[in-house]
DRENVOTOR-178924 format. One line per 5 residues: number of its first residue (from 1); their letters; for each residue x, y, z negated of N, C-alpha, C. Coordinates in steps of 0.1 Angstrom, whole numbers, plus 5000, padded with zeros to 4 digits. Last residue first. Layout:
N
NUM = a = X,Y,Z,X,Y,Z,X,Y,Z; ... $
//
This chain:
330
330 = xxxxx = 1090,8598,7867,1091,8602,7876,1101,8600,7886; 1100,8582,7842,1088,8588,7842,1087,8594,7858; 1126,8568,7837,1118,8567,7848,1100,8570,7848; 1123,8570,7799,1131,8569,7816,1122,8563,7823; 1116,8590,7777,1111,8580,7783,1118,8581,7795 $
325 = xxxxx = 1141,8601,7766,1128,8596,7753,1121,8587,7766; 1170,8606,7762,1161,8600,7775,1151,8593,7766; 1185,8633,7749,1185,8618,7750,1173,8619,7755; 1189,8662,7746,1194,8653,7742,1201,8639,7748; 1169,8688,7756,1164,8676,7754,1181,8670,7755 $
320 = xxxxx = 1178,8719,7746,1173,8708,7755,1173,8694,7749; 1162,8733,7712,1173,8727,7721,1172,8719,7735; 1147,8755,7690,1145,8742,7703,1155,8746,7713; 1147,8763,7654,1153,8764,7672,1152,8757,7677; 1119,8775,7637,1128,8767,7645,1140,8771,7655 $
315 = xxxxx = 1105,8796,7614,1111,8798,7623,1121,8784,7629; 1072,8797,7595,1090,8793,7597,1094,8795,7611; 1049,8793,7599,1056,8806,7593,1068,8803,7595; 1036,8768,7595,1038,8772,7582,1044,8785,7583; 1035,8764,7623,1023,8765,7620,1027,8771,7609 $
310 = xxxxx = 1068,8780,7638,1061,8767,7629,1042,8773,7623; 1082,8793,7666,1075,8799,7649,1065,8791,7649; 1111,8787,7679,1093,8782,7677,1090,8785,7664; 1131,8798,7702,1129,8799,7689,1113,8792,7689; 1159,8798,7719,1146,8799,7722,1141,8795,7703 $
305 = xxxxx = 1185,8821,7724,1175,8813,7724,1163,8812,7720; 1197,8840,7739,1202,8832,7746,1196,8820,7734; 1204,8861,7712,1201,8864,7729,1202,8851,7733; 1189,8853,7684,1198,8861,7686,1198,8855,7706; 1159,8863,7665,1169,8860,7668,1181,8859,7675 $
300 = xxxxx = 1142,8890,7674,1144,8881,7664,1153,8865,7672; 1141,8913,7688,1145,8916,7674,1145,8902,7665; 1138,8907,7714,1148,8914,7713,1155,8918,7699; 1122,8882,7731,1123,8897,7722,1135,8895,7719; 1091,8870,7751,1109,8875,7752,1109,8885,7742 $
295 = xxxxx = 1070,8850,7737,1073,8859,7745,1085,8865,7743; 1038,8827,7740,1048,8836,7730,1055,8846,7743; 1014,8818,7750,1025,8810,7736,1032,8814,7733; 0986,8825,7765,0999,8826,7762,1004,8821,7748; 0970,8794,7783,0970,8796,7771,0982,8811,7770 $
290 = xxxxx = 0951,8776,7803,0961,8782,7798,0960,8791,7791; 0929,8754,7807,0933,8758,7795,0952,8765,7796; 0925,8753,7833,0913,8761,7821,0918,8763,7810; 0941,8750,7854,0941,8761,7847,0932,8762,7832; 0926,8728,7873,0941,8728,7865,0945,8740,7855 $
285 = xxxxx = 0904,8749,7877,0901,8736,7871,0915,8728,7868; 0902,8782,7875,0908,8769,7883,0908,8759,7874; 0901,8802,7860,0891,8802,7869,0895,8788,7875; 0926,8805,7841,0912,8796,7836,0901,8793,7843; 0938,8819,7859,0941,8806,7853,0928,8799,7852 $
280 = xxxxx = 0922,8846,7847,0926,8846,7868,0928,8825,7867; 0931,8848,7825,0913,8848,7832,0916,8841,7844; 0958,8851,7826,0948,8837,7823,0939,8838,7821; 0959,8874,7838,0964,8865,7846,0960,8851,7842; 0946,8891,7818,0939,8892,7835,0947,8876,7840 $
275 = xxxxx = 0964,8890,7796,0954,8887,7796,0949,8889,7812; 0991,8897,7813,0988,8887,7807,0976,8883,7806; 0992,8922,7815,0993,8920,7827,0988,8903,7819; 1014,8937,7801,0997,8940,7805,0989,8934,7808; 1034,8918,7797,1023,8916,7786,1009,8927,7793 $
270 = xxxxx = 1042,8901,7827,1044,8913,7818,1030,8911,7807; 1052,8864,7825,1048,8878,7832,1043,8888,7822; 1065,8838,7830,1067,8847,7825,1060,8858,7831; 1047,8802,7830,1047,8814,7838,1056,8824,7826; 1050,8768,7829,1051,8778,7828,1052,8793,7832 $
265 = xxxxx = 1030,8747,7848,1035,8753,7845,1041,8763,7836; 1017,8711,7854,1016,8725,7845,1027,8729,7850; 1016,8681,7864,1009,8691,7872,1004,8705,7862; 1032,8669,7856,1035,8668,7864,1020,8676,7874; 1051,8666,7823,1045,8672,7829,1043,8667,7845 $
260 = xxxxx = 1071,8652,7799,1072,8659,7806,1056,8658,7812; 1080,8662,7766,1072,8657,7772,1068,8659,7787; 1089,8682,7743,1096,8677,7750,1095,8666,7760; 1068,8688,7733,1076,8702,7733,1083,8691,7746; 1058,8666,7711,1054,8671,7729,1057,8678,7734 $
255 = xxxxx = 1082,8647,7698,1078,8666,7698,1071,8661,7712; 1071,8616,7682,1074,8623,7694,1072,8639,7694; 1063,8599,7668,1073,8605,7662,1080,8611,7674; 1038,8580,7672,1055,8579,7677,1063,8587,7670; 1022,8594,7659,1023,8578,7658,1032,8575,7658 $
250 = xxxxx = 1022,8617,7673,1023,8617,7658,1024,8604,7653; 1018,8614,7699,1030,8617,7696,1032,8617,7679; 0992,8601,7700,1002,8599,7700,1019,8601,7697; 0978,8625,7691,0975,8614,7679,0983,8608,7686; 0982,8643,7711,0990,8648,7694,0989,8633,7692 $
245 = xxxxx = 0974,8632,7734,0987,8633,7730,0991,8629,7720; 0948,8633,7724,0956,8623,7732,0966,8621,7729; 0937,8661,7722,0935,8652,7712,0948,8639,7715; 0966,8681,7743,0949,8672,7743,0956,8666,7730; 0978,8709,7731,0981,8696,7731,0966,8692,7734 $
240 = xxxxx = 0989,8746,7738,0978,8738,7741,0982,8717,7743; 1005,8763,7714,1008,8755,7726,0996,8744,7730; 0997,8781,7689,0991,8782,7705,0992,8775,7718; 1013,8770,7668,0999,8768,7673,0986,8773,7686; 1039,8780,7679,1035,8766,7680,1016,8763,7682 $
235 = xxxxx = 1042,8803,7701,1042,8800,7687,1032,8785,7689; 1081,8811,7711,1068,8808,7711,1063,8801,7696; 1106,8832,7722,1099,8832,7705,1089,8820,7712; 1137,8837,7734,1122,8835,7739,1118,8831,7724; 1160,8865,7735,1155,8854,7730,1144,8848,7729 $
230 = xxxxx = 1182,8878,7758,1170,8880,7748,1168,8868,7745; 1192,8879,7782,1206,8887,7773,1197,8886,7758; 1192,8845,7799,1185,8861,7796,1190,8870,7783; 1198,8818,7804,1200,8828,7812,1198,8845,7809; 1186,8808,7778,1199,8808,7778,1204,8815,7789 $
225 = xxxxx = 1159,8813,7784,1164,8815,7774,1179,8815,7777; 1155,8787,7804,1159,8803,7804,1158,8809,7799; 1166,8764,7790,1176,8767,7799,1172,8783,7806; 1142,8772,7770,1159,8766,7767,1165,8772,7776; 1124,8756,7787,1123,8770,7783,1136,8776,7773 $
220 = xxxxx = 1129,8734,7792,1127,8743,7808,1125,8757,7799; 1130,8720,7771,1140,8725,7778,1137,8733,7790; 1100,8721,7758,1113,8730,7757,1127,8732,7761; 1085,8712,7784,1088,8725,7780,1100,8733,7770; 1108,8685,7793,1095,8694,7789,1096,8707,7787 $
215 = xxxxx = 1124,8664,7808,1129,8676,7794,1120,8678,7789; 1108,8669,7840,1116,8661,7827,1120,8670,7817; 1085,8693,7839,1088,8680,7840,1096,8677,7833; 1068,8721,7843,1070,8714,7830,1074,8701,7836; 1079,8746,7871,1072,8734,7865,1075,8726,7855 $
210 = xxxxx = 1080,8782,7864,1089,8765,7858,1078,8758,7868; 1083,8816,7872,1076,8798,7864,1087,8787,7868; 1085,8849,7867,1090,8837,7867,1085,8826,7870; 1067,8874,7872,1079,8875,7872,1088,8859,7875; 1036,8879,7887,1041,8870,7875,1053,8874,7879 $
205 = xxxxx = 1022,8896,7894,1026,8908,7887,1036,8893,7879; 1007,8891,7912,0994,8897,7907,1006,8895,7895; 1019,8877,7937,1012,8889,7938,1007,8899,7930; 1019,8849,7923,1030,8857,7925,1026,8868,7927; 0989,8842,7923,0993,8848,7911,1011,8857,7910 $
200 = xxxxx = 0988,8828,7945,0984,8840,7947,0987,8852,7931; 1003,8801,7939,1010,8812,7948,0999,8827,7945; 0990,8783,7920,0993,8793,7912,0998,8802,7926; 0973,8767,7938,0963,8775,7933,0974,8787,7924; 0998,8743,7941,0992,8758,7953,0985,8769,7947 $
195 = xxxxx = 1001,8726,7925,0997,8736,7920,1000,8750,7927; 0989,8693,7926,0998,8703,7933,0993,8715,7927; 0995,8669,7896,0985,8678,7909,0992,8687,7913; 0992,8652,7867,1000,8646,7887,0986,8658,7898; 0986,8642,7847,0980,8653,7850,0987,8656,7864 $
190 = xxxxx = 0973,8611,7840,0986,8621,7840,0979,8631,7847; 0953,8606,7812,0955,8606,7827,0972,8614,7831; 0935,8590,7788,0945,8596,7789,0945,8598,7801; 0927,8574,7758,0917,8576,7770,0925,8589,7778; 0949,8550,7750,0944,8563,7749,0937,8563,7763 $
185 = xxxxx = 0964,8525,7727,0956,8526,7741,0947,8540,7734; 0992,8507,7722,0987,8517,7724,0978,8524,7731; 1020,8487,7727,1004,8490,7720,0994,8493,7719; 1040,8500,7739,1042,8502,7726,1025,8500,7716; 1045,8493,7765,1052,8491,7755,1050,8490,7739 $
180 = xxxxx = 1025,8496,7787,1024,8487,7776,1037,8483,7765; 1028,8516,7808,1038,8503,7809,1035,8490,7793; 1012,8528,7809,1008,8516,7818,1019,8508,7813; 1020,8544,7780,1005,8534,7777,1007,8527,7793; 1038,8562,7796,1038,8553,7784,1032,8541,7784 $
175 = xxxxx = 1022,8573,7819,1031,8564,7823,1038,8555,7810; 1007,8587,7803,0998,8578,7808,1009,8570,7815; 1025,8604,7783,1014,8595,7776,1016,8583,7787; 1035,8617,7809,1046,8610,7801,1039,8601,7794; 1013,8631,7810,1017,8624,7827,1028,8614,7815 $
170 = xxxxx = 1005,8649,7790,0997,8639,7798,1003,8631,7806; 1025,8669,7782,1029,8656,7778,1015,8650,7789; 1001,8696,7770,1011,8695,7778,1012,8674,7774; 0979,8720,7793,0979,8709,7778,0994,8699,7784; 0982,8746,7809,0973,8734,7807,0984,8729,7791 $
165 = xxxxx = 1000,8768,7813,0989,8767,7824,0980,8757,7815; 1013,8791,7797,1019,8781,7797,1000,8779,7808; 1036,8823,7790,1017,8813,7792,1021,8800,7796; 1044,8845,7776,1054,8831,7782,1039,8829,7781; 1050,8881,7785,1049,8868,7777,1052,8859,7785 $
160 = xxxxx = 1076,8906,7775,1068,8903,7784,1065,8885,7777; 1092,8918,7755,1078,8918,7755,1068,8913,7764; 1119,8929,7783,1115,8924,7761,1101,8926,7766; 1118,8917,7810,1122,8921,7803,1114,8921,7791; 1126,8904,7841,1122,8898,7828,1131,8910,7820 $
155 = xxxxx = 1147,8906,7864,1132,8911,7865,1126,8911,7847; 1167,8890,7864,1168,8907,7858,1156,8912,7857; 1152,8869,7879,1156,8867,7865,1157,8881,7856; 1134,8867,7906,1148,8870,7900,1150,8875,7883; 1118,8854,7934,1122,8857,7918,1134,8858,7915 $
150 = xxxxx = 1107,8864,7962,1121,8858,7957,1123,8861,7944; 1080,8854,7978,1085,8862,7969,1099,8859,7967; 1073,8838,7996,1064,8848,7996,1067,8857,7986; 1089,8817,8019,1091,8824,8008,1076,8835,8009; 1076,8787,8034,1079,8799,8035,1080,8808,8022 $
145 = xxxxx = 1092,8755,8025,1085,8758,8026,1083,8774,8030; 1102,8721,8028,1101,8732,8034,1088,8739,8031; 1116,8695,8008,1105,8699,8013,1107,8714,8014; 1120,8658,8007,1124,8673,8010,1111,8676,8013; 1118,8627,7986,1114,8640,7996,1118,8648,8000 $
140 = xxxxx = 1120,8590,7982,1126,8607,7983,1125,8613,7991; 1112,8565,7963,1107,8575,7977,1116,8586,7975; 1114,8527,7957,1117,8544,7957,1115,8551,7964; 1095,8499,7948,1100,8513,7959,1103,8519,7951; 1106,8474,7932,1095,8477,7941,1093,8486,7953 $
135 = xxxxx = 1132,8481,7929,1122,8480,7920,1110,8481,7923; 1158,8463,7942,1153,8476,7940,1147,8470,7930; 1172,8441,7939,1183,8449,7941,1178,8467,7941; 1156,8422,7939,1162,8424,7928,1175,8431,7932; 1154,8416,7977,1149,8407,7962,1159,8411,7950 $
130 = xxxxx = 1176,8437,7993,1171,8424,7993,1164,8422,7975; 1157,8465,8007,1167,8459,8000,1167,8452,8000; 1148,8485,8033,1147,8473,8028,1154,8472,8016; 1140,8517,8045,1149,8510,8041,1148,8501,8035; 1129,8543,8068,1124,8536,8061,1134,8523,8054 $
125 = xxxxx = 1120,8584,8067,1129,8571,8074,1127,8560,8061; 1107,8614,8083,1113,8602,8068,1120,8590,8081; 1089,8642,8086,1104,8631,8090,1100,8622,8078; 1068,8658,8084,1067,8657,8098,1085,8649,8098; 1040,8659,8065,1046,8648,8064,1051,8645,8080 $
120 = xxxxx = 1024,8691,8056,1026,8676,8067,1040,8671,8066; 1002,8704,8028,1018,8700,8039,1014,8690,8049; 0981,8705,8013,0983,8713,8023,0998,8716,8035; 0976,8690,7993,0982,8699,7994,0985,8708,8002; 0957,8671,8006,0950,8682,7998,0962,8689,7993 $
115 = xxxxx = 0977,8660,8023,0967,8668,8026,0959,8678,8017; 0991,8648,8004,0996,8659,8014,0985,8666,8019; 0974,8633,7989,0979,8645,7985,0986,8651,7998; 0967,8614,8013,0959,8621,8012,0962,8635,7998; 0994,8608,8019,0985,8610,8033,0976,8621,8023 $
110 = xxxxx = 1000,8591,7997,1006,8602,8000,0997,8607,8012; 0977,8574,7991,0981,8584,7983,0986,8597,7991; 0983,8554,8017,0967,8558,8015,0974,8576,8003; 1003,8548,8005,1009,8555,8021,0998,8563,8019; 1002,8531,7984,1008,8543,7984,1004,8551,7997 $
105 = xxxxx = 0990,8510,7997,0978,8519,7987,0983,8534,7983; 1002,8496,8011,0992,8505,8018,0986,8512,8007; 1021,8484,7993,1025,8494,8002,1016,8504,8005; 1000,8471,7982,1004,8481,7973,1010,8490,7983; 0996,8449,8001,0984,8458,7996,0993,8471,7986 $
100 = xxxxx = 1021,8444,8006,1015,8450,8017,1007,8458,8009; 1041,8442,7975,1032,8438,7981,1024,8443,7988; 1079,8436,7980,1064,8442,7979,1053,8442,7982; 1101,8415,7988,1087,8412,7978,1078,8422,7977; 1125,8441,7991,1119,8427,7996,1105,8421,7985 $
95 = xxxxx = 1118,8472,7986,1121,8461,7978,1117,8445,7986; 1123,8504,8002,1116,8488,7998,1123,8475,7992; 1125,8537,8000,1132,8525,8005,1123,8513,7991; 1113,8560,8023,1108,8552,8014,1123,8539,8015; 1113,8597,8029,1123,8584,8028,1116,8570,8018 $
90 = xxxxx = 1101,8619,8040,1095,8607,8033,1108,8601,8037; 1094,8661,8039,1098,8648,8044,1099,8629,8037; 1070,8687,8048,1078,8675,8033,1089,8662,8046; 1064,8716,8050,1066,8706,8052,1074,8699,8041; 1053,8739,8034,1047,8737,8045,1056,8720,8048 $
85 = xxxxx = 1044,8760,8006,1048,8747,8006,1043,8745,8026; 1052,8789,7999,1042,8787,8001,1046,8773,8009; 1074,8801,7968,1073,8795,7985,1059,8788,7987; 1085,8804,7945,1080,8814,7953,1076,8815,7966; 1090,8781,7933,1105,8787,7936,1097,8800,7942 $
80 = xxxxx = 1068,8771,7923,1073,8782,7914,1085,8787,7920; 1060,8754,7950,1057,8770,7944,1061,8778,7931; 1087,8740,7950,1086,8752,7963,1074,8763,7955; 1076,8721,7934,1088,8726,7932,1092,8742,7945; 1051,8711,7941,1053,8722,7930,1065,8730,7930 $
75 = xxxxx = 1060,8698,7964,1048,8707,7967,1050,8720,7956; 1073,8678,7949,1083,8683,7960,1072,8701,7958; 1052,8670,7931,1064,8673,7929,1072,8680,7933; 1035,8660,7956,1029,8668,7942,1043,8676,7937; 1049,8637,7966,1037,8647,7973,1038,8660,7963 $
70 = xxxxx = 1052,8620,7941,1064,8622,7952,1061,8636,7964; 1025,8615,7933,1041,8615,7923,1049,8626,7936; 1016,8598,7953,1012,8615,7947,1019,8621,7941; 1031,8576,7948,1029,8583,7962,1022,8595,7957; 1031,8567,7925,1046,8570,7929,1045,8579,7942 $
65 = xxxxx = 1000,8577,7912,1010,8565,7915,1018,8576,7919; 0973,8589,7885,0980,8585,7900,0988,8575,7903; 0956,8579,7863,0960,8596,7874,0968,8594,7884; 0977,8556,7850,0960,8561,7848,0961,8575,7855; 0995,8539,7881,1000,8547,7866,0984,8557,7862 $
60 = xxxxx = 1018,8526,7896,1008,8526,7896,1006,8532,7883; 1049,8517,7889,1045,8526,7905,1031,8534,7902; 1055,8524,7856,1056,8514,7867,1053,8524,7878; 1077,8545,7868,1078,8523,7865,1063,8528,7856; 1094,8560,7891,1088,8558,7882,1085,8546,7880 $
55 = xxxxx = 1115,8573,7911,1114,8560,7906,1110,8556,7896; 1121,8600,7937,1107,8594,7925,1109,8576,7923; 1142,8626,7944,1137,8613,7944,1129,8606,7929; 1141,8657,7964,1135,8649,7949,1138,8634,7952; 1146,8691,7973,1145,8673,7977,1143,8669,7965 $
50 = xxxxx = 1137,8723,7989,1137,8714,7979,1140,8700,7984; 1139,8755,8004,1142,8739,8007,1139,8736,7992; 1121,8785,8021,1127,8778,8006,1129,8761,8008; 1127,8812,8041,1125,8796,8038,1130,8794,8025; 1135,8838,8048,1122,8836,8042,1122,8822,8041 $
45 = xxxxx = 1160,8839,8062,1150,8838,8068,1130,8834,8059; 1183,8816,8040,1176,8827,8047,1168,8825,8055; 1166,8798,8012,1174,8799,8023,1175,8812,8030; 1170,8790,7980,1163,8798,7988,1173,8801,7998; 1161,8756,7970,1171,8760,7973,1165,8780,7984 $
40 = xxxxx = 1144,8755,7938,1145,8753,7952,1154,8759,7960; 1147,8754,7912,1139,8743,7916,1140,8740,7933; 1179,8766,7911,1163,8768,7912,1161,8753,7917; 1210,8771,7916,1201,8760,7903,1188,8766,7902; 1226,8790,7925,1219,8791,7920,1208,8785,7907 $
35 = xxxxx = 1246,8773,7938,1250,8781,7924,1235,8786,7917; 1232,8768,7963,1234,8755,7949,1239,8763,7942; 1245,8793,7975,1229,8784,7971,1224,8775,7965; 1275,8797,7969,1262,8803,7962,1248,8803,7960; 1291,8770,7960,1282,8777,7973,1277,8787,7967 $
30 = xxxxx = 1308,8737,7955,1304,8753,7951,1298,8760,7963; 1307,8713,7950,1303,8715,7967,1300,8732,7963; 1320,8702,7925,1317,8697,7940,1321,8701,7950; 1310,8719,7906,1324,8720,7911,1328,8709,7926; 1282,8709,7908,1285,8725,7911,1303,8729,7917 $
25 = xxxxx = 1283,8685,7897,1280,8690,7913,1284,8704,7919; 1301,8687,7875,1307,8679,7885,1299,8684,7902; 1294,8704,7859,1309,8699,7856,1308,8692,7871; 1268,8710,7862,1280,8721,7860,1292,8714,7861; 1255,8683,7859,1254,8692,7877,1264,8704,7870 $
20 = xxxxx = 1263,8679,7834,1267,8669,7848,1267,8678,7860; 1247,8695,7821,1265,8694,7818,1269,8685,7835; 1221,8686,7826,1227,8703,7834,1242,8700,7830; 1219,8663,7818,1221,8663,7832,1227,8679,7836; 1225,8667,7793,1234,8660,7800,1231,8660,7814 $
15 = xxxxx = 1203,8680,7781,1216,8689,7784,1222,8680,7795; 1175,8668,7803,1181,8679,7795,1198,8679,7796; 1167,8652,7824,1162,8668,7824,1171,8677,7817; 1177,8626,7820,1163,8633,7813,1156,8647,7818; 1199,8608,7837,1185,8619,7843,1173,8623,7835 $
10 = xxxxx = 1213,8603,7817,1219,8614,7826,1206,8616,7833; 1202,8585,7804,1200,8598,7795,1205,8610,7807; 1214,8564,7808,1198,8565,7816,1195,8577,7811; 1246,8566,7818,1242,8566,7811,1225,8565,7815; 1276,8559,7837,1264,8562,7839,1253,8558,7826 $
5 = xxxxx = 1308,8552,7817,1296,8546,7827,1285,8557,7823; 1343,8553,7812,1332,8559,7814,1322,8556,7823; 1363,8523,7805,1354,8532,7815,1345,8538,7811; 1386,8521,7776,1370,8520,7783,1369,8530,7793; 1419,8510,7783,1411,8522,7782,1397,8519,7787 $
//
């Protein structure tokens, strides 16, 4: 009888990892706080937890590295959970052979996103391996932070929109093109930033957000869709792509739909309320280009998906993500 083995597709983001965390973590360690499945665990007492681990390839990457990576991430993941980000923690484990100067160039990173995020870096701990047993480094975070809101899903109702913050895929391009796989040279960055600047928008009437990482948008817009008794619509030609991308992903044969991200969001919030909230966006220099792209309804197609109306008028369905278009993006 063949063994079932670990696949690279189990950490894309998409179905297979959510089949995995339902079949196996969830039946695990069942709870109602891990039932939840947010970006962040919501504790009592107004706290919000998160943890992450970052094994990107390469380390060094056009917009950042594995140490901003790792900062930025944790940082995001607490503010769309509704939490104003206050502590992180650092686990680094090392690869015999790294090189001092690179070690120090990360620590230099993280120090200084933490700071311009506005956490402190108050645990970690540090781990060796021998020669070819890592990959240079891996890091993994936790991260604490205070609640300022507690989202809740029944909140979302028909008509309200889907905005989206910036241009999507950049962080996936520019870890593409370092690794030199495929050729290809774009004037490109990852888009790797903390996105503190969205907490005051919880206030000002948003209902939901994501952050856009593995999977990309359309699974992070998939998986809520498939929580909501309605069906999310967006329209293609409003999804904000840089020049960059598209001419990449049209080379490749890549959906940018499914591209991950490392410094956008998605937002859901009420259609009054929309136009003000990407004025309020576009005031921030991670923001200029958001955009709304569509929105919850109730008369076209059927509850629990997500749909993309085609430049030509047609109507799609977007699925999670499948298979592992690029591994170890993050």
């Amino acid at each position: 009888m063949k063994m079932k083995k670990v696949s690279l597709e189990l950490g894309s983001g998409g179905k297979l990892m959510r089949d995995f965390i339902d079949q196996h973590i969830i039946k695990s360690f069942p709870n109602p706080i891990l039932g939840e499945l947010a970006d962040s665990a919501l504790l009592p007492n107004q706290m919000a937890f998160t943890t992450d681990s970052y094994v990107v390839d390469p380390i060094f990457f056009p917009g950042g590295d594995i140490g901003t990576l790792c900062v930025n991430g944790t940082v995001n993941d607490l503010v769309v959970a509704g939490a104003k980000p206050e502590f992180i923690s650092l686990s680094i484990i090392l690869e015999e052979g790294l090189l001092w100067e690179d070690l120090e160039k990360i620590l230099k990173s993280i120090s200084s996103s933490a700071r311009n995020a506005g956490v402190t870096i108050a645990t970690g701990d540090t781990k060796v391996v021998r020669r070819g047993q890592g990959d240079k480094i891996f890091i993994n975070t936790s991260g604490l932070g205070t609640l300022i809101v507690r989202p809740n899903l029944k909140n979302i109702q028909v008509g309200d929109k889907i905005i989206v913050t910036g241009t999507l895929g950049e962080h996936s391009l520019a870890v593409m093109l370092a690794r030199g796989e495929f050729g290809l040279e774009a004037q490109t960055k990852s888009d790797c930033a903390p996105l503190n600047y969205l907490l005051s928008f919880w206030k000002k009437g948003v209902r939901w957000m994501r952050d856009i990482t593995r999977g990309g948008l359309a699974s992070v817009l998939s998986e809520l869709a498939e929580n909501l008794p309605y069906s999310v619509v967006i329209q293609e030609e409003n999804v904000p792509v840089s020049r960059a991308v598209k001419g990449a992903t049209d080379l490749l044969g890549i959906d940018p739909l499914y591209l991950a991200c490392e410094g956008r969001a998605v937002l859901v919030v009420p259609a009054k309320s929309a136009s003000r909230i990407v004025a309020g966006l576009k005031k921030d220099t991670l923001g200029r280009n958001a955009a709304v792209i569509g929105q919850v309804e109730d008369k076209v197609g059927k509850p629990g998906e997500l749909l993309l109306r085609t430049i030509s008028g047609g109507l799609r369905l977007l699925e999670p993500l499948t298979s592992e278009l690029l591994p170890r993006i993050c």
